[in-house]
C-alpha positions as CSV (number, residue, x, y, z in Angstrom):
1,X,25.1,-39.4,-18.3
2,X,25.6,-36.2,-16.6
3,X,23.5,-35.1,-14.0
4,X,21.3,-32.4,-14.8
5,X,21.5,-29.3,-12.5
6,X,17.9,-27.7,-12.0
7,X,16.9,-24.3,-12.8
8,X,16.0,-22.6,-9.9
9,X,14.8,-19.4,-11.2
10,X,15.3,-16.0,-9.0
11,X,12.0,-14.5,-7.0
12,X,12.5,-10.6,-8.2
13,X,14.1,-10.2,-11.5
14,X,16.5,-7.5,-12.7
15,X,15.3,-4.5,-13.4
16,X,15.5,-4.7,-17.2
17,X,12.6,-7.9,-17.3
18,X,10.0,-6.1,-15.3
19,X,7.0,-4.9,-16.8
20,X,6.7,-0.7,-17.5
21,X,4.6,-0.7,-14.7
22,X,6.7,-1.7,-12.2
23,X,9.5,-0.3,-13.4
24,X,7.2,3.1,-12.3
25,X,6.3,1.4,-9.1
26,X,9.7,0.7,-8.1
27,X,11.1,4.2,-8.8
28,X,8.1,5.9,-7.1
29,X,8.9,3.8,-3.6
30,X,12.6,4.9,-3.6
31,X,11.1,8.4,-4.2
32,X,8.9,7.9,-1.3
33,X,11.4,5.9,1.0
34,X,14.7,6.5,-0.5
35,X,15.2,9.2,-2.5
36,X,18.2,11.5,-0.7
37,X,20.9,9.8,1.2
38,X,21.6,11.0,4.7
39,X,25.5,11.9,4.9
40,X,27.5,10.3,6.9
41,X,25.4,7.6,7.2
42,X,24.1,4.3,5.4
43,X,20.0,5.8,5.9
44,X,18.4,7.0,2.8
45,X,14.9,9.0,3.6
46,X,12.4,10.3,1.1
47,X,9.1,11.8,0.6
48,X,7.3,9.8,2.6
49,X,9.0,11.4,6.0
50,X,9.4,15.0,4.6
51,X,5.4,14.6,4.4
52,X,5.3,13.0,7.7
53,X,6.7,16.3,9.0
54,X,3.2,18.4,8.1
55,X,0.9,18.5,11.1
56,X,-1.8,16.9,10.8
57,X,-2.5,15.9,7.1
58,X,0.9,15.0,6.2
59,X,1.2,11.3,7.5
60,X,-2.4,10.9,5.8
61,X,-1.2,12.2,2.4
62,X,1.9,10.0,2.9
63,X,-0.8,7.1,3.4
64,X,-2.7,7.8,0.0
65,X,-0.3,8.4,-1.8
66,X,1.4,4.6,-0.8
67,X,-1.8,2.8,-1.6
68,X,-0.5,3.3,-5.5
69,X,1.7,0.2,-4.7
70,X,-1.2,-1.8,-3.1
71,X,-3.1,-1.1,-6.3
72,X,-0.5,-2.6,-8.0
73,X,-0.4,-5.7,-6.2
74,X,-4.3,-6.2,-6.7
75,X,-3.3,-5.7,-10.8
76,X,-0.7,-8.1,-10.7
77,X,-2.4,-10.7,-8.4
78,X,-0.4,-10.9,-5.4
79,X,-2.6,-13.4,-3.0
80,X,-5.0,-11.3,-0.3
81,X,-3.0,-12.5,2.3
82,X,0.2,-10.3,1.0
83,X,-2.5,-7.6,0.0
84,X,-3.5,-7.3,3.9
85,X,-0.1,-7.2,5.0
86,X,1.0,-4.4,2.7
87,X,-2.1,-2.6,3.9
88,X,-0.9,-3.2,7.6
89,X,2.5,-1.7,6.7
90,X,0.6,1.5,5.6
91,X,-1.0,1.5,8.6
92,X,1.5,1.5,10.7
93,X,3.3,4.2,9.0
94,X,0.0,6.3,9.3
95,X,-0.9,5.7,12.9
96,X,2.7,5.8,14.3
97,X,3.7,8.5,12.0
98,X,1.2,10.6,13.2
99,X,2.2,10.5,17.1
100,X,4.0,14.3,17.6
101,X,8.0,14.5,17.7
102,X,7.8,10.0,18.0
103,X,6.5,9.2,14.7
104,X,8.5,11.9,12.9
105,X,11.2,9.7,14.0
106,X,9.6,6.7,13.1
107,X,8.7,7.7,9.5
108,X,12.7,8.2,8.7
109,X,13.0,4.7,10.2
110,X,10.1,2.3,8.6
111,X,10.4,2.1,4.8
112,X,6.5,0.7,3.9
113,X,7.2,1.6,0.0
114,X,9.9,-0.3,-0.2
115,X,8.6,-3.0,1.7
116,X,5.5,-3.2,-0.2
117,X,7.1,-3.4,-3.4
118,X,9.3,-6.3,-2.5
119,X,6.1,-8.2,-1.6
120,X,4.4,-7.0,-4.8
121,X,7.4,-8.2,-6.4
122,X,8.4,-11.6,-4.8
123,X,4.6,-12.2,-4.9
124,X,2.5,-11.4,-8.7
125,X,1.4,-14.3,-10.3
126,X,3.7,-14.2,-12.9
127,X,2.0,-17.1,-14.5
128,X,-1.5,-15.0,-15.6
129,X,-2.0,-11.4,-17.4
130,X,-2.2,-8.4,-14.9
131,X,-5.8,-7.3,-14.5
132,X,-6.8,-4.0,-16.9
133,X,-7.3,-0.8,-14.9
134,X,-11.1,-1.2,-15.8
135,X,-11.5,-4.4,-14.1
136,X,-9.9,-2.6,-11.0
137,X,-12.1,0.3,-11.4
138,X,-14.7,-1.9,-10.9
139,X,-14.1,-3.8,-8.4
140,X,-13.1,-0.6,-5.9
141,X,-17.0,0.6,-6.8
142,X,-18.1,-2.5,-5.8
143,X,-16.2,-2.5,-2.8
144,X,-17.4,1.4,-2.8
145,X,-21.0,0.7,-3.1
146,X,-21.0,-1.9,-0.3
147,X,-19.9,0.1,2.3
148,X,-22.0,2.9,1.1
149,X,-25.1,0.7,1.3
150,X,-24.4,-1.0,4.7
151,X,-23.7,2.7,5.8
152,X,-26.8,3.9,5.1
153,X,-28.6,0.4,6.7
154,X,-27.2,1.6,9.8
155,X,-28.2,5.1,9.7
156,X,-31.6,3.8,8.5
157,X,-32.1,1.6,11.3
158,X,-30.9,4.7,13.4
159,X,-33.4,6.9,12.6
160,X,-35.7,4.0,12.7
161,X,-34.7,3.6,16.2
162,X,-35.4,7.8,17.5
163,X,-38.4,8.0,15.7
164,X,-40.2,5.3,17.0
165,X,-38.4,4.8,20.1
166,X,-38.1,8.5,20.9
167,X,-34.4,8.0,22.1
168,X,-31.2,10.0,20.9
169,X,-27.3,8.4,20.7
């Protein structure tokens, strides 16, 4: 009887068996990380470091506009674990970007998108259905809502504190 070779099957698949959403994922961090070749060299750069480039808001626009792959994760249920991670890679890029002349260098260097997406990818729970936009929707107002309501706690327990104490910060 002939031994039976087991299917090992690959982490990412080819572009053709992902889902639509991504497919749009995947094309919008090469857009961000990769989109025009530097010639002469191997380096690829995209919008992320041409935004990185605007005083002051730039790296923070850069920032938002990466947590589109983190929301995917959370749709197609990458563990929290991988979640954190990804959201350490964006911080990175935003605090280190954001140091003058250094991190303009450093945002043609580190590639977040694209390293964020290969989590995503090597990491959904292909197994169970992504989670509907609504069910996301809700959950950020939750999260919302909680740090809204411990906010004002603290400013409650502020005021608290100068009126009947008679003391300023």
């Amino acid at each position: 009887m002939p031994e039976s070779v087991p299917i090992i099957p690959e982490v990412v698949e080819a572009d053709r068996l992902l889902p639509r959403d991504l497919l749009a994922l995947k094309r919008f961090a090469l857009l961000m990380d990769e989109a025009i070749a530097i010639p002469g060299t191997r380096k690829r750069v995209g919008l992320d470091a041409a935004l990185g480039l605007v005083p002051g808001i730039g790296d923070a626009i850069g920032a938002l506009l990466s947590t589109v792959i983190v929301f995917g994760a959370f749709r197609h249920r990458v563990p929290a674990r991988k979640i954190g991670r990804m959201v350490v890679n964006i911080l990175i890029d935003l605090v280190l970007g954001s140091i003058p002349i250094i991190g303009d260098f450093f945002d043609f260097m580190f590639e977040e998108n694209v390293d964020n997406l290969n989590i995503l990818l090597r990491h959904r729970d292909r197994q169970r259905p992504p989670r509907t936009t609504a069910r996301i929707i809700a959950f950020v107002l939750l999260i919302l809502t909680m740090f809204i309501a411990v906010g004002l706690v603290i400013v409650a327990f502020l005021l608290v504190g100068v009126i009947h104490f008679g003391r300023t910060l």
